[in-house]
N, C-alpha and C positions, 0 to 999 in steps of 0.2 A: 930345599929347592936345589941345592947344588949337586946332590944324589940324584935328583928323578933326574936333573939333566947331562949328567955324567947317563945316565942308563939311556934318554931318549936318542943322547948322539951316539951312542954304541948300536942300538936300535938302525939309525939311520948307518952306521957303515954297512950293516947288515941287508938295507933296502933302502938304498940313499935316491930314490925316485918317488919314493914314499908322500905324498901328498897331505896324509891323515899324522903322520908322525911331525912332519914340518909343521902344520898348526899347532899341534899340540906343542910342539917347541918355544914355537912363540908365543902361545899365548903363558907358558910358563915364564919365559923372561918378563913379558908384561907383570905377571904379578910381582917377580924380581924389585921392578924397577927398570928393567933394562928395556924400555921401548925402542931403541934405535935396531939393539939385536933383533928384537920382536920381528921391524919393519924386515930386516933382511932377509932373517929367513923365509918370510913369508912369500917377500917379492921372488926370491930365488924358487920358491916353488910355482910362482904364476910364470914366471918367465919359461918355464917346462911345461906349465901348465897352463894356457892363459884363460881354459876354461873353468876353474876351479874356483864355485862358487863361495864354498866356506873360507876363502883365501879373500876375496874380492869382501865379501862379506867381512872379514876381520878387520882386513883394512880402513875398511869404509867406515865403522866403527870406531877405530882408533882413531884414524884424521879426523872426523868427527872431534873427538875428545879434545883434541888435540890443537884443535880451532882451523887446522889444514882446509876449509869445506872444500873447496877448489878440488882436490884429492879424494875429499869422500863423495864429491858428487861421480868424480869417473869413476870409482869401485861400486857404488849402488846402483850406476845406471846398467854396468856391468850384469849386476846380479837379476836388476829386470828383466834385461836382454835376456840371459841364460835360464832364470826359472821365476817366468813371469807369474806363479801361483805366490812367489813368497810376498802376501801383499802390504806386511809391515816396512817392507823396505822401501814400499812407495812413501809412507810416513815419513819414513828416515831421508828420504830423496829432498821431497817439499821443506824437511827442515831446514835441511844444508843450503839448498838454493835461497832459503829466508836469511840466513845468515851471509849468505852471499849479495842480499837483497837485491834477488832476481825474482820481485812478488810475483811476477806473470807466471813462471815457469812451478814456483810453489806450488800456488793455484792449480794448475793443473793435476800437478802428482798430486794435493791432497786429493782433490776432484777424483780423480781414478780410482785412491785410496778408498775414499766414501761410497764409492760404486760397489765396491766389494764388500764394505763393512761400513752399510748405513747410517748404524746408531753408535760409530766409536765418537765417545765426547770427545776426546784427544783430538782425533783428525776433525773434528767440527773445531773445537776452539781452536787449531791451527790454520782450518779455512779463515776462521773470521778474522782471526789478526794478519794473516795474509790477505785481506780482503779489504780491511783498515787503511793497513800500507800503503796498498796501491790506489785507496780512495774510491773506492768502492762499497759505500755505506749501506748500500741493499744487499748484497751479497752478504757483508760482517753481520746486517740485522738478521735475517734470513736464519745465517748458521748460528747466531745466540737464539735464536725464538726455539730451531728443533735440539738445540741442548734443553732448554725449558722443558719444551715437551718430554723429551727422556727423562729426565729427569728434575721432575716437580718440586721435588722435598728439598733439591739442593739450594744453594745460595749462588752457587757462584755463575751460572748462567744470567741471573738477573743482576745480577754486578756490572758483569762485562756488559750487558744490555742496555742497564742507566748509563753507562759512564760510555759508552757509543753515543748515546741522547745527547747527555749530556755534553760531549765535546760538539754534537752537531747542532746544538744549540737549542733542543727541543725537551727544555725542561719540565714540562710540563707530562712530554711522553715516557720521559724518567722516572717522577714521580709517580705516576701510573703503575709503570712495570714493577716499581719497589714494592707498593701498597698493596697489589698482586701476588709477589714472593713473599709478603709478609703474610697474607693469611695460609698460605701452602708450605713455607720453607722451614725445616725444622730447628734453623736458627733466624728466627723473626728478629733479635736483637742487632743481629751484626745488620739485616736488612734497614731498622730504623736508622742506625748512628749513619748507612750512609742516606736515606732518605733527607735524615736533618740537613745533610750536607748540600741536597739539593734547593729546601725549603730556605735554607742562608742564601745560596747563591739569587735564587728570586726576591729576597728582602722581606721576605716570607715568615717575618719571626715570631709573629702567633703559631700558627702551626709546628716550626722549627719547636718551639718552646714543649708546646705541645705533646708529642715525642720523645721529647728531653725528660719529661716528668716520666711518660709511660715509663720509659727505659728506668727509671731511676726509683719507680714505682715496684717493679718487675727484679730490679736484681739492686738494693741502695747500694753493695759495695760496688757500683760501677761508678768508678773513680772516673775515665774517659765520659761518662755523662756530664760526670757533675764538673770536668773539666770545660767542657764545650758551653756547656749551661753557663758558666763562669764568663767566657769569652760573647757568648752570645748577651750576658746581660751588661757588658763591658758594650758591645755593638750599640745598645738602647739607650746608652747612657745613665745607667744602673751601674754607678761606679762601687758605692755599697753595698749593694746583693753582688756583685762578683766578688769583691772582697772576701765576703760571708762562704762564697763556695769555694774558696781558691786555701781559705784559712781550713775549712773543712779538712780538705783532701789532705794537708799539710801536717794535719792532726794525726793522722794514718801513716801517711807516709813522707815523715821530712826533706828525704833526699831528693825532689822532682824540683829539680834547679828549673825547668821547664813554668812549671806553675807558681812555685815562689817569683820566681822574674813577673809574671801576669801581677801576681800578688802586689808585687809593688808597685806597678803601673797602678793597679785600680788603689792604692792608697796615694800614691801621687797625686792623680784627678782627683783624687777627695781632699786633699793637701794637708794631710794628716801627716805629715814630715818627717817625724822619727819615725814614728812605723815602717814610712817606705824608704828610710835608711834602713831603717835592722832587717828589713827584709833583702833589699838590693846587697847590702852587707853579707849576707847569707850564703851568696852563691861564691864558691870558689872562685880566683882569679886563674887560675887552669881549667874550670870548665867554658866549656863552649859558649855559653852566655858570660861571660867572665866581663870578656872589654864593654858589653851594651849595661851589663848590672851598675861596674865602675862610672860610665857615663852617664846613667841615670841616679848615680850618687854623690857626683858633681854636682847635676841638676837638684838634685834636694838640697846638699849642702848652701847652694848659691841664695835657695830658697829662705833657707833658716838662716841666711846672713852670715855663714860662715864662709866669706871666698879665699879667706890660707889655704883653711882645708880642702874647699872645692878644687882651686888652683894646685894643691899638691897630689891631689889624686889622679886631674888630668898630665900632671909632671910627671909623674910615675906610669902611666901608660906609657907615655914615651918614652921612659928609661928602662920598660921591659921592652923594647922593639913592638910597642902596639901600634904601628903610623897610622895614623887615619886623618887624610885632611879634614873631617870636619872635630877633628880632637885640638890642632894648630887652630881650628878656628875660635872655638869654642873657652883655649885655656886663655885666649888672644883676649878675648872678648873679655873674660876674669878680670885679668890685666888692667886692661881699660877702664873698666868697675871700681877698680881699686884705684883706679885715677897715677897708675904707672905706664903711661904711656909706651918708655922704650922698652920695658918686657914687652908689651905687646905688640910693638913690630919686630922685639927678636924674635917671638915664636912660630909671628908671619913667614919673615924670611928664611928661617929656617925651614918651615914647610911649603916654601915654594918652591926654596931650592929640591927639598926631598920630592916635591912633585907639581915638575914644574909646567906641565900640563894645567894644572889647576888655578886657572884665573881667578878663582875666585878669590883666593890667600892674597892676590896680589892687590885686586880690589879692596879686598878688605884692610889693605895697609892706608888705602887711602880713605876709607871711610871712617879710623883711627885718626889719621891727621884734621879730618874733619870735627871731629868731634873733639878735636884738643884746639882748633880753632887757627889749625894752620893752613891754611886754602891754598896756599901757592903750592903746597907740597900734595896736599889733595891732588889739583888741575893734573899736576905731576906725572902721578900716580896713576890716574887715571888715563892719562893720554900714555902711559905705558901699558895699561890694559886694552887700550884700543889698537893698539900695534899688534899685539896678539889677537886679540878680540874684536874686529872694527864694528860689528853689531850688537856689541853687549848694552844692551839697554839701560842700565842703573850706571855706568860709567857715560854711556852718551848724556843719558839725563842731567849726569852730575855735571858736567862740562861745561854743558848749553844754559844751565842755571846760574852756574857762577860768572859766564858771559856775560847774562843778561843782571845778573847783581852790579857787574860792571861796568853794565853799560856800554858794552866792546866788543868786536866779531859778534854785530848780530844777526847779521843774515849766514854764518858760520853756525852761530846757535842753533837757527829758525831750521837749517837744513840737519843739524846732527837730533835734536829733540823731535822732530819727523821720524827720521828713522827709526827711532827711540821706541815710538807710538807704533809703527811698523813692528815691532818686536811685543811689547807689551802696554797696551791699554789701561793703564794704571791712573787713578786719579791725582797720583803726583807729579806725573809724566805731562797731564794736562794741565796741571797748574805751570808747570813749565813752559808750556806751548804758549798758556795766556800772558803769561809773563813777557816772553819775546815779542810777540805780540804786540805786547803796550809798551816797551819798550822801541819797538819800531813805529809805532804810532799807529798803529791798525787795528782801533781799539774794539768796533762793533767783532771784527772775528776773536779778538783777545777774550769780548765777556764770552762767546761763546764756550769757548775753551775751559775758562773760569768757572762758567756756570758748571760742567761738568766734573772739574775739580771739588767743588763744593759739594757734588752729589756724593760723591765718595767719601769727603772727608768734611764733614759738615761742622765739627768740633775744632777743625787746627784753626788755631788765630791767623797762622800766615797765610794760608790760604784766603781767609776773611778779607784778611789785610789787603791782600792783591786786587778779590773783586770787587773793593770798596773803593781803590784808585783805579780799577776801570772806571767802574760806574762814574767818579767824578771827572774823570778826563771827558766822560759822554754827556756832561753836565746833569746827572741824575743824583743831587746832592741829597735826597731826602733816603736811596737806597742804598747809598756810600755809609751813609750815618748809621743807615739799620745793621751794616754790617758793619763796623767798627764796634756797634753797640753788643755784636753776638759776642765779635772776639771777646770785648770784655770779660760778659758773663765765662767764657771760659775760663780765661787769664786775668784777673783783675790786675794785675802789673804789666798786661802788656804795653809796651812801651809808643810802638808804634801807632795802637788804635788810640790809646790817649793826646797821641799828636793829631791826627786826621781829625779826631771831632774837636780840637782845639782850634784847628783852622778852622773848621767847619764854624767855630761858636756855638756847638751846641752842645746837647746834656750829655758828661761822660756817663 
């Protein structure tokens, strides 16, 4: 390189106007490396020459390359200008203005492009994805239908065709266009795995299935079948046959961290426990799946009653810098398990501090004190999440409940478990509501309240227990009874329904 341009700049002292020797110069540095030299010679030749199409043309090219478009749209428009026959440059035009994303002005230059060369796919799939852009899905259809017709045998025109459909929502016309390319396209296989994609998206999993065999029929090592088949019978609640196909592929090929992680999802749901430890175990803590496999090895551990272990695994995320609040939440929760309370509000505070956007860590401290049966630290707790939060619903709830256990700030209660309900419709929320309620003395809206608590949660005793001292506030002592009698059968020790039907005098 360093000889031909020792000779091309001896050349040019020779005929230093030289137009054809200046390109060539530069396109030598180009190969060099030396794109800035490139640029100068070049430009120094347009500045003498501003008509010198193969200069314009270079350029346009490079800034192109170069991510410049801005530059290579004024060099191509250039080259139009001067010899409107060269009509790849209209291609090259409509690129740059795409990357410029000026779809209007694309549009056009492909449009002119295609006037001169009808059947280039190239400038058709550049219309349509310039067509896309700009949201123009008849024109994008349009130019995938005459790629189609050029060419039948291929695949990739009915791709780009479904996956138009399908972003416009006309799965149905998706499906179509596949089953079409699959009898004509000379790869009918890549055709189905996306057609599957479509029949999942419609909930479509006979079919989807369907397909899934053809393919797996047609070529068994296709490991991508039988991986989707896996995922797809994981969808149906076939947590055993995914297993069976996820242990298959594994057989072949150990290393798909990808499909061992499924692996042990679908031995998890089966609660098959050490399996889907040694499988979540499997995946490297450096691969990509590494912290979600750790997490679901928590979760089994926790399962099999081991929570040191489960508790040391989620410790060790966080001693590799894995922060995730729901890992603070999670190892919080171990804690609490284990019935050590201040570990689990140090792991709180320590991930509220590390994110302290995250109400929930803080919540969750008081839902901790709760369940260690410290309520004033709860209320606490919670009236520090409403300071943040004034609408968090499980915090409003919480508040307005222990009001009304109190018997104190109840029209404070009556208005914060409102908004509560304002936020989420939950049958605990309504037990709440009936609760204030009857605590206020307002008992016919309190059963209603109640009765819907019940609908939800048909099973809690305290719940029972509530609408059971409606009902006898309303003097409806025979439905009071029924319910204290439910709680029983749930809880034979509950303590409170064995009072109520003691007053009552009847059968506990």
């Amino acid at each position: 390189f360093d000889e031909a341009e020792k000779a091309l700049l001896n050349a040019l002292e020779l005929d230093p106007r030289s137009n054809r020797l200046r390109l060539l110069l530069g396109q030598l540095r180009l190969r060099k490396g030396d794109a800035e030299g490139a640029v100068q010679v070049v430009e120094e030749a347009l500045a003498e020459h501003p008509d010198f199409v193969e200069g314009h043309l270079f350029l346009g090219g490079l800034s192109f390359n170069r991510g410049d478009y801005a530059a290579a749209v004024k060099h191509f428009e250039e080259v139009v200008r001067l010899d409107p026959e060269r009509d790849p440059v209209l291609l090259h035009l409509g690129m740059s203005y795409e990357r410029l994303q000026q779809q209007g002005r694309a549009i056009d230059a492909f449009r002119r492009f295609l006037e001169r060369r009808p059947e280039s796919i190239a400038g058709l799939a550049h219309l349509a994805r310039a067509c896309q852009q700009q949201g123009d899905g008849a024109c994008a259809e349009d130019a995938y239908r005459h790629i189609i017709e050029l060419q039948p045998d291929q695949p990739g025109g009915y791709i780009e065709l479904a996956d138009l459909l399908v972003e416009r929502g006309d799965l149905n016309g998706a499906a179509e266009v596949l089953r079409g390319g699959i009898e004509q396209s000379t790869q009918p296989g890549l055709l189905r795995h996306r057609l599957v994609g479509v029949f999942v998206r419609q909930k479509n999993y006979d079919e989807a299935m369907a397909v899934l065999e053809r393919l797996m029929a047609d070529n068994p090592e296709d490991l991508e079948a039988r991986r989707k088949k896996g995922l797809l019978l994981m969808e149906m609640g076939d947590s055993a046959g995914a297993a069976g196909q996820f242990a298959a592929i594994l057989e072949k090929k150990p290393d798909l961290d990808r499909v061992r992680y499924f692996y042990g999802l679908a031995l998890e749901r089966l609660e098959r426990w050490q399996e889907a430890f040694e499988a979540f175990d499997g995946i490297a803590p450096e691969s990509d799946l590494g912290p979600d496999a750790d997490f679901h090895k928590a979760f089994v551990l926790q399962n099999m009653g081991r929570l040191d272990q489960a508790a040391d695994v989620l410790q060790g995320m966080l001693d590799r810098g894995i922060a995730r609040p729901d890992i603070y939440d999670y190892l919080a929760g171990i804690y609490d398990q284990m019935g050590e309370m201040d570990r689990a509000l140090a792991v709180l505070r320590q991930g509220y501090k590390r994110f302290p956007e995250e109400v929930e860590l803080l919540y969750r401290q008081g839902v901790v004190y709760e369940r260690n049966n410290l309520r004033r630290s709860a209320v606490a707790v919670m009236l520090q999440v409403l300071e943040q939060d004034p609408d968090h619903p499980e915090a409003l709830n919480h508040v307005a409940y222990s009001y009304a256990e109190d018997n104190t700030e109840l029209d404070r209660a009556l208005e914060m478990v409102n908004r509560a309900l304002e936020q989420k419709k939950a049958p605990h929320i309504y037990d709440t509501l009936g609760w204030v309620l009857y605590r206020l003395g307002r008992n016919d809206e309190a059963l209603a309240a109640m009765k819907k608590a019940v609908e939800g949660l048909p099973s809690d005793p305290v719940v029972l227990d509530h609408l059971a001292r409606v009902y006898l506030a309303l003097g409806q002592k025979d439905l009071a009874r029924r319910q204290w009698q439910r709680a029983l059968e749930v809880d034979a020790a509950f303590a409170p329904a064995r009072e109520g039907l003691q007053r009552l005098g009847g059968s506990q």
